[in-house]
Residue frames as a rotation matrix with the C-alpha (Angstrom) as fourth column:
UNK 1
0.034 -0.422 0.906 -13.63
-0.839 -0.505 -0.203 55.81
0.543 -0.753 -0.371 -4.37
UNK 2
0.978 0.192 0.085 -14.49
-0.202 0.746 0.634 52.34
0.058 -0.637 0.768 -3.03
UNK 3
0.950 -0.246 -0.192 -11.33
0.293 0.917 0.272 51.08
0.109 -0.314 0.943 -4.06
UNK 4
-0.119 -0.593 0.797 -9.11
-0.389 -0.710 -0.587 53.73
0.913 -0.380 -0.146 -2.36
UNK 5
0.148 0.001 0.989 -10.79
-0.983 -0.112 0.147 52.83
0.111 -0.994 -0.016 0.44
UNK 6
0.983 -0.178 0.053 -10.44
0.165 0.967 0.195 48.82
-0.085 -0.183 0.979 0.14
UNK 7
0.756 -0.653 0.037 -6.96
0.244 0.229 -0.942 49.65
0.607 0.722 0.333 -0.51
UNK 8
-0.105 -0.559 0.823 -6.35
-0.550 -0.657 -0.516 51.46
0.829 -0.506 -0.238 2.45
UNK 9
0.716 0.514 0.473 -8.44
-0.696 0.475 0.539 48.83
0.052 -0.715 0.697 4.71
UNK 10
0.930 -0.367 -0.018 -5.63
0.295 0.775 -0.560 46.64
0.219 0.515 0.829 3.22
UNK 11
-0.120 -0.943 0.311 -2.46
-0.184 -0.287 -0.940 48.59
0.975 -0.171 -0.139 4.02
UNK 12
0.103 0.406 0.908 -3.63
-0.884 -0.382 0.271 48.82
0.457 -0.830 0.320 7.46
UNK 13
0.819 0.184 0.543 -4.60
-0.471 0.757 0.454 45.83
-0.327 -0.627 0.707 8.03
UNK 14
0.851 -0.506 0.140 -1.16
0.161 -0.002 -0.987 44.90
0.500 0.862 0.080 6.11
UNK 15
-0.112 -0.589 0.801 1.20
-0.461 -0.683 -0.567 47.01
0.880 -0.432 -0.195 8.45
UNK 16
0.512 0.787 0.343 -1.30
-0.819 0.328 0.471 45.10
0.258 -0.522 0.813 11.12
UNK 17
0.998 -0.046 -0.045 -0.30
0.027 0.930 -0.367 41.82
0.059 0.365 0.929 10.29
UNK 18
0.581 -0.517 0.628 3.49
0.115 -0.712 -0.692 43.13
0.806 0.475 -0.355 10.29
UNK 19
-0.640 -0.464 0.612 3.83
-0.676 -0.039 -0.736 44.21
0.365 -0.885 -0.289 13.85
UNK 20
0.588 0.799 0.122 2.21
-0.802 0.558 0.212 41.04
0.101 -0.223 0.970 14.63
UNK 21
0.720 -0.497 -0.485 4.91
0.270 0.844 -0.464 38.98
0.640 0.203 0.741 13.17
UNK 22
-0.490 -0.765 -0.417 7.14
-0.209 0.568 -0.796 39.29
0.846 -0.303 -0.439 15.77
UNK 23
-0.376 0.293 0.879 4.80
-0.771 0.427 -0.473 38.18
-0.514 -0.855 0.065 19.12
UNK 24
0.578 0.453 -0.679 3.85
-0.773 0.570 -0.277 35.22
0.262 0.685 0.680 16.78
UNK 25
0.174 -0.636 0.752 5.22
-0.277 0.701 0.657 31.68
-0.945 -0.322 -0.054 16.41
UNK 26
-0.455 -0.168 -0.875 6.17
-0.660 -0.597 0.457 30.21
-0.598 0.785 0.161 13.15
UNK 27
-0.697 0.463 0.547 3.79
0.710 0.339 0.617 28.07
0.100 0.819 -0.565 11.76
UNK 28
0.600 0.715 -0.358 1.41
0.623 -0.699 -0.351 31.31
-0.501 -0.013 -0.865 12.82
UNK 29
0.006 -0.498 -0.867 3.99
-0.215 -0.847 0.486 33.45
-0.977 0.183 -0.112 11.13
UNK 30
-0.881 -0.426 -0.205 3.68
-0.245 0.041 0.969 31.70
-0.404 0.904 -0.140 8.22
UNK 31
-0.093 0.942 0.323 -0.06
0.977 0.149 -0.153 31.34
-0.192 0.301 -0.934 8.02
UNK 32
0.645 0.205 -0.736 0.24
-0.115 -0.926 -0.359 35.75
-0.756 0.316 -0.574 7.93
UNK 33
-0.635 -0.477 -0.607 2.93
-0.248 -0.619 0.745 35.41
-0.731 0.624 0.275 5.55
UNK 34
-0.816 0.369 0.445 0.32
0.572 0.628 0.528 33.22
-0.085 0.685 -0.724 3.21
UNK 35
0.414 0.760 -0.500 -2.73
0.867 -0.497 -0.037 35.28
-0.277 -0.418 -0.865 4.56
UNK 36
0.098 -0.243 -0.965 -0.34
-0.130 -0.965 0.230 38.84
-0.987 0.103 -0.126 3.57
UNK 37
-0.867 -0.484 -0.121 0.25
-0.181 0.078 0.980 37.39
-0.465 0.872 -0.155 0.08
UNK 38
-0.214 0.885 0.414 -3.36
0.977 0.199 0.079 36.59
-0.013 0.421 -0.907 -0.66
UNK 39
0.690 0.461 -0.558 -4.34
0.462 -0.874 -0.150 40.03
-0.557 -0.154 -0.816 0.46
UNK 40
-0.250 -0.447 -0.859 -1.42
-0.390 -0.765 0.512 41.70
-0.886 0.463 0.017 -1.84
UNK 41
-0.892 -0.397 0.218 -2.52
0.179 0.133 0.975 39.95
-0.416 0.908 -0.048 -4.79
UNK 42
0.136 0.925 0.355 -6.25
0.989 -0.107 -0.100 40.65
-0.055 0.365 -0.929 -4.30
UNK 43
0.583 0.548 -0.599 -4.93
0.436 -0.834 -0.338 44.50
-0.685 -0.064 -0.726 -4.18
UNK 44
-0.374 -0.852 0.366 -3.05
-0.038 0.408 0.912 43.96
-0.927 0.327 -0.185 -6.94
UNK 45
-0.700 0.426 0.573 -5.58
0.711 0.485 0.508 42.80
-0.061 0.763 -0.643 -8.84
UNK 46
0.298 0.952 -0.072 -7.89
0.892 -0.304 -0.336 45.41
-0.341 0.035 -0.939 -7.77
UNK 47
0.038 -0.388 -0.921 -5.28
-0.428 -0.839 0.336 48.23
-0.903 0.381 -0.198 -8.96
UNK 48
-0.935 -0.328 0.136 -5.39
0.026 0.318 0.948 46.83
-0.354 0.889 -0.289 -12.22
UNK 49
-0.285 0.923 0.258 -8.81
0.957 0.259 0.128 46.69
0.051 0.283 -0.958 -12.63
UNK 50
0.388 0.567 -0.727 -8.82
0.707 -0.689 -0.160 50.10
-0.591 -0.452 -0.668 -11.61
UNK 51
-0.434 -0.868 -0.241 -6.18
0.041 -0.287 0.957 50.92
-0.900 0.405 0.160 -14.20
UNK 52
-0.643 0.354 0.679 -7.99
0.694 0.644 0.322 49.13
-0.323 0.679 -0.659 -16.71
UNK 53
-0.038 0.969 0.245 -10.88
0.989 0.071 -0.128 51.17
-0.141 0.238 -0.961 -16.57
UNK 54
0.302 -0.450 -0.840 -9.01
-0.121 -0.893 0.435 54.58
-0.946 -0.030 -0.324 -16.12
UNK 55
-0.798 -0.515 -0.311 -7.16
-0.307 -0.096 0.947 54.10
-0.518 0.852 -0.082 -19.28
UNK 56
-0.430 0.664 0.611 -10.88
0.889 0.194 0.414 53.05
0.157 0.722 -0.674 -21.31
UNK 57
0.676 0.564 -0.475 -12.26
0.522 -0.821 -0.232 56.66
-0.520 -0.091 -0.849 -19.58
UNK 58
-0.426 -0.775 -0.467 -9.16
0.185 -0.580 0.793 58.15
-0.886 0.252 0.390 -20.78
UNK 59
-0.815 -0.212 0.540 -9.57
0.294 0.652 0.699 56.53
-0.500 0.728 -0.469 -24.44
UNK 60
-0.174 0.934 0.312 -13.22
0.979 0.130 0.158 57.72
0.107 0.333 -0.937 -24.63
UNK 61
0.501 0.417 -0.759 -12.66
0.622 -0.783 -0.020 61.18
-0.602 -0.462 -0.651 -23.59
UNK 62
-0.394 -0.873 0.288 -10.10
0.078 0.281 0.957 61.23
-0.916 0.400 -0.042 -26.37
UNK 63
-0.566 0.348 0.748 -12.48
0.816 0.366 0.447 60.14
-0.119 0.863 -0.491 -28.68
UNK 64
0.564 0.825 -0.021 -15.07
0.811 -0.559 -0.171 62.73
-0.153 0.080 -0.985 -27.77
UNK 65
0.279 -0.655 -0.702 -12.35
0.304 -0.634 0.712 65.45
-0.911 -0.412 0.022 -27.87
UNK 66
-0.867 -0.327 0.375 -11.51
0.309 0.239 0.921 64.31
-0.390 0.915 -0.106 -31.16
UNK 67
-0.186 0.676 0.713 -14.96
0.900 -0.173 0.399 64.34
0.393 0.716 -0.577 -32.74
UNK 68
0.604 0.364 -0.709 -15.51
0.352 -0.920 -0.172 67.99
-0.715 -0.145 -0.684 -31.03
UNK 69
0.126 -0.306 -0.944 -12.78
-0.199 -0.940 0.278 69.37
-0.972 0.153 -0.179 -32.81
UNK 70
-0.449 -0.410 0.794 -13.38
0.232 0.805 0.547 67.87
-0.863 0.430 -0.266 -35.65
């Protein structure tokens, strides 16, 4: 569940960062766009990782499935 919820701290603050850019100037607009692209690739990365590990529980419940009805 953590990373539902880091994910959501992230839209937010995302959406945040957003209606920000227009009361902004633009070398501050372009520090959020740099500052929104770090933050989309760390949740990026953290849906993969969460993928990752979904599809090895899958894989293993699979297995055990198998050897029951075996």
């Amino acid at each position: 569940m953590q990373e539902w919820d880091h994910g959501d701290e992230l839209s937010r603050y995302l959406q945040w960062l957003e209606e920000e850019k227009g009361n902004t100037n633009n070398k501050e607009y372009y520090s959020s766009c740099n500052e929104i692209d770090k933050l989309a690739d760390m949740f990026i990365a953290n849906c993969h990782e969460k993928f990752r590990l979904e599809k090895q529980e899958s894989y293993r419940r699979f297995q055990e499935m198998l050897a029951r009805s075996a």
